[in-house]
Biotite code that builds the C-alpha atoms (Angstrom):
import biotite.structure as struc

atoms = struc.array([
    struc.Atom([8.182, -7.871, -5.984], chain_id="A", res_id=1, res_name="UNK", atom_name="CA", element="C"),
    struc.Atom([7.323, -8.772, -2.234], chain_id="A", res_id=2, res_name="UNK", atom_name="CA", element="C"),
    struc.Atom([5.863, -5.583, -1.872], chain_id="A", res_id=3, res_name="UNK", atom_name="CA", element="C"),
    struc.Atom([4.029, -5.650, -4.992], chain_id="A", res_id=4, res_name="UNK", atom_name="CA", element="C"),
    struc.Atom([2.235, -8.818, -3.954], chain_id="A", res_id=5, res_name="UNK", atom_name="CA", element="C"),
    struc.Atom([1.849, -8.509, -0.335], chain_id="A", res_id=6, res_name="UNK", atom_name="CA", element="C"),
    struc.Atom([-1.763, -8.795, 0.087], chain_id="A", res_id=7, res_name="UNK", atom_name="CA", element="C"),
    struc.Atom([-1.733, -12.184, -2.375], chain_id="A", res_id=8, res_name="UNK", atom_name="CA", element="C"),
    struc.Atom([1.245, -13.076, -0.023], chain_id="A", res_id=9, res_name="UNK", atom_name="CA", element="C"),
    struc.Atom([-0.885, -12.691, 3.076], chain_id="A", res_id=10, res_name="UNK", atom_name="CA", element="C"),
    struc.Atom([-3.582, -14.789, 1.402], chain_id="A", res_id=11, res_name="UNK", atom_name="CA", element="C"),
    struc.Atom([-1.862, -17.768, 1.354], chain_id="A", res_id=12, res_name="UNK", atom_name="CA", element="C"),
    struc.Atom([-0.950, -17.540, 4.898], chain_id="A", res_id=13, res_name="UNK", atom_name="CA", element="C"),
    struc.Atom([-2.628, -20.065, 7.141], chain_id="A", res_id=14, res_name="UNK", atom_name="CA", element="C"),
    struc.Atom([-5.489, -18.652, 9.123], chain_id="A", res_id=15, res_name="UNK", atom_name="CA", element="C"),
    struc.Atom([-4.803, -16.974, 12.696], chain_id="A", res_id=16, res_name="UNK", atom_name="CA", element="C"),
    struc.Atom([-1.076, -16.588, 11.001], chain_id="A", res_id=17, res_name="UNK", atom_name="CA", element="C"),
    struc.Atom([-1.395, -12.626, 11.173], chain_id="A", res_id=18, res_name="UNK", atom_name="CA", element="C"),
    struc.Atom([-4.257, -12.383, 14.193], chain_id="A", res_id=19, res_name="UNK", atom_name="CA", element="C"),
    struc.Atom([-1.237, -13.359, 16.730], chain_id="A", res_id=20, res_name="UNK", atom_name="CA", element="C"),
    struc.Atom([1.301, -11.249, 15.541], chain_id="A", res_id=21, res_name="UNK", atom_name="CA", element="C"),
    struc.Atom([0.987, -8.485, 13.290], chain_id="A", res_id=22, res_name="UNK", atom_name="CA", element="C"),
    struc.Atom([3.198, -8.511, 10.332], chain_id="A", res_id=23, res_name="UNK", atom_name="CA", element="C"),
    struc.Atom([5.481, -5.542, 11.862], chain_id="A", res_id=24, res_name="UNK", atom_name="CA", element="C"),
    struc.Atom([7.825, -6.359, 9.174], chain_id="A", res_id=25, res_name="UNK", atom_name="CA", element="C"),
    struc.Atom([7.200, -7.124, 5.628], chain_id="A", res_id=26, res_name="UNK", atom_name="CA", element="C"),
    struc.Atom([10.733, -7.270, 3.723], chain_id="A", res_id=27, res_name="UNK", atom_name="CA", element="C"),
    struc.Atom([12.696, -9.567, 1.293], chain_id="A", res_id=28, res_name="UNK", atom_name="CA", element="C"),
    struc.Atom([16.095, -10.988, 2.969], chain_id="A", res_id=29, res_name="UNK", atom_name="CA", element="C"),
    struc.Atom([17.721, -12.715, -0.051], chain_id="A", res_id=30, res_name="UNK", atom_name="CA", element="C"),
    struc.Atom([16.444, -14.864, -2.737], chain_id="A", res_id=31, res_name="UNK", atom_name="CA", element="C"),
    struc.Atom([17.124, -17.763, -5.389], chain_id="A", res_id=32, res_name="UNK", atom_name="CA", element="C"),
    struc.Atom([16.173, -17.989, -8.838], chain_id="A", res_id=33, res_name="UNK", atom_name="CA", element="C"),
    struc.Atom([15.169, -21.001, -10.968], chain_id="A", res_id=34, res_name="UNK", atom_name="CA", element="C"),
    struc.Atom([14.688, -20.580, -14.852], chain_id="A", res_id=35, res_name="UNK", atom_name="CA", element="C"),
    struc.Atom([11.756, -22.891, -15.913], chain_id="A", res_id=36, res_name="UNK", atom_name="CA", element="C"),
    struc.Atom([9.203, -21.625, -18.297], chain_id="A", res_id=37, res_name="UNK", atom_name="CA", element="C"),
    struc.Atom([9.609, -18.450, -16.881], chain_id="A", res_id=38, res_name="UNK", atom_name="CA", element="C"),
    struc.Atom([11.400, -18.111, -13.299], chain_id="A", res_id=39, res_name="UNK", atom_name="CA", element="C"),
    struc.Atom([10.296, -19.112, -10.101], chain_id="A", res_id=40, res_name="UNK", atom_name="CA", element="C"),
    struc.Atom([11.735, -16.907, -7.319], chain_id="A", res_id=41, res_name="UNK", atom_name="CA", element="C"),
    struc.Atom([12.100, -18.696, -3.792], chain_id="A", res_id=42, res_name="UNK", atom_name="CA", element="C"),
    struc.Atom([12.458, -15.633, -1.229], chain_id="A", res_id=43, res_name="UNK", atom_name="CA", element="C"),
    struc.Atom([13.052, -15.099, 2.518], chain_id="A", res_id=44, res_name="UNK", atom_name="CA", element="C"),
    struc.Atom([10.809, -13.128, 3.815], chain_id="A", res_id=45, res_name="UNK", atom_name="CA", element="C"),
    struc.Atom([11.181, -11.000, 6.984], chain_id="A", res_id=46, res_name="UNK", atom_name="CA", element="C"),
    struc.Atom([7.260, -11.226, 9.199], chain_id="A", res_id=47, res_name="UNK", atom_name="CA", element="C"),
    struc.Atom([8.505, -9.428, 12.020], chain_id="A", res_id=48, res_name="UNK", atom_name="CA", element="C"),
    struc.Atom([9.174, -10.154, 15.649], chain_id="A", res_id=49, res_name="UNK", atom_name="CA", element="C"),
    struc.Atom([11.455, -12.821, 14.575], chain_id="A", res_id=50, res_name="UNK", atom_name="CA", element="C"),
    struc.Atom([9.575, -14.731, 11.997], chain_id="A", res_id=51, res_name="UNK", atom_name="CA", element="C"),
    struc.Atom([10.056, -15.566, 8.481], chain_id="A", res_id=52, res_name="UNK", atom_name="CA", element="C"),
    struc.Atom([8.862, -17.133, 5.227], chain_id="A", res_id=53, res_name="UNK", atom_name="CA", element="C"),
    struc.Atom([9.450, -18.829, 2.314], chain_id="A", res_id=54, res_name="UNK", atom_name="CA", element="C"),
    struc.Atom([7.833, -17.443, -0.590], chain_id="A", res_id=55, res_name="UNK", atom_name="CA", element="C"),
    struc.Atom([7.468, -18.958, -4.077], chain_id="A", res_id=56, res_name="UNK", atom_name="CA", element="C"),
    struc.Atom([6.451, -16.554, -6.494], chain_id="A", res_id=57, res_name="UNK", atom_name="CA", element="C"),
    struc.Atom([6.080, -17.554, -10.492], chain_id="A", res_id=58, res_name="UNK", atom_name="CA", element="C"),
    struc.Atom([6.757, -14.788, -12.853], chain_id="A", res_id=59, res_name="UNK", atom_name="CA", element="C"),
    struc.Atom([5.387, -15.773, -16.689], chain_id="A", res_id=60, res_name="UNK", atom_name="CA", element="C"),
    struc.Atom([7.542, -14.929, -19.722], chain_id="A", res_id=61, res_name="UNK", atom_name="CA", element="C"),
    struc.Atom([5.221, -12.121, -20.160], chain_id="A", res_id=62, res_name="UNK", atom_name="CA", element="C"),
    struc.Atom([6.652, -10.487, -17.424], chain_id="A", res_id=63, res_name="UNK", atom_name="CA", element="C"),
    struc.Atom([3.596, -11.665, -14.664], chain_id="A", res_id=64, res_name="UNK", atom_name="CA", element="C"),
    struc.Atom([4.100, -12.319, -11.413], chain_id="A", res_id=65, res_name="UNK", atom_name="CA", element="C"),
    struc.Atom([2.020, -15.345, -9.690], chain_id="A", res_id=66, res_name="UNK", atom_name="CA", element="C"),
    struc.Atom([2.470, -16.036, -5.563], chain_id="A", res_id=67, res_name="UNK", atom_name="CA", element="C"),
    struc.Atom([2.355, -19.782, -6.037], chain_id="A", res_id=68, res_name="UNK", atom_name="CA", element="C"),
    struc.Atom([3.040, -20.783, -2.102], chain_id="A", res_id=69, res_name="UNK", atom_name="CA", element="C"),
    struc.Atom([4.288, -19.797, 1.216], chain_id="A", res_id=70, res_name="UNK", atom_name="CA", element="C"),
    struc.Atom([5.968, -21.528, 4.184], chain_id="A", res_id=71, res_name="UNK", atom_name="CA", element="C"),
    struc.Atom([5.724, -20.501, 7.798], chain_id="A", res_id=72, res_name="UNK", atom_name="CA", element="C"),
    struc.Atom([7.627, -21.527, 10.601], chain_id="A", res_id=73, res_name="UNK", atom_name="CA", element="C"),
    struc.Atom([10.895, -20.255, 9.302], chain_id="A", res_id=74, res_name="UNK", atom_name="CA", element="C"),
    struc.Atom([14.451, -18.920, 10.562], chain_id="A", res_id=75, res_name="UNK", atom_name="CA", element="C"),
    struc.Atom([16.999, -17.116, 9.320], chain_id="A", res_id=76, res_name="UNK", atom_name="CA", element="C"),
    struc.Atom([19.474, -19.400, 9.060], chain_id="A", res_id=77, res_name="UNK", atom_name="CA", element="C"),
    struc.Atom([16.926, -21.858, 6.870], chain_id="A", res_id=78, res_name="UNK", atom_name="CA", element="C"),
    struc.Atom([18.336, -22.246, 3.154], chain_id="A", res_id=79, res_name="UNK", atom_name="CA", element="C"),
    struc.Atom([15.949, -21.197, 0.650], chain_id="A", res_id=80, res_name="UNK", atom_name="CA", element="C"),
    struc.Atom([15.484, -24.337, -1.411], chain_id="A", res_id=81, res_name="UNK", atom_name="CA", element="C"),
    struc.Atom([12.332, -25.073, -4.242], chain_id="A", res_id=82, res_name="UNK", atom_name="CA", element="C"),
    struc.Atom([9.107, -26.261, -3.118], chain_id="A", res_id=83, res_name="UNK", atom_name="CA", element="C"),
])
């Protein structure tokens, strides 16, 4: 699903996010789940050179996918919790 929605996942980066360092890496590291009307997925997402995400992503009971928002400033050991 990252990969899927990459581009709308890079849109809701903050500008300058990707002009410092390249997104070398672009890969989901685990995940959680909440079932709402529809489920929202909360994933860790690997940037490269050490940085990660949090991506919310809404997908509809019609089976589409939505990236609703995206944290920066991330680490690995941060727990994936809603936001």
């Amino acid at each position: 699903m990252v990969n899927v929605l990459r581009g709308d996942i890079i849109r809701k980066l903050p500008n300058g996010y990707v002009k410092g360092k390249p997104l070398s890496q672009f890969e989901a590291i685990s995940f959680r789940e909440q079932a709402v009307s529809g489920i929202n997925y909360y994933i860790k997402v690997s940037a490269g050179s050490d940085r990660y995400i949090h991506v919310k992503i809404h997908r509809n009971r019609n089976h589409v996918a939505k990236v609703m928002d995206v944290q920066i400033g991330k680490t690995l050991a941060d727990p994936i919790a809603a936001f």
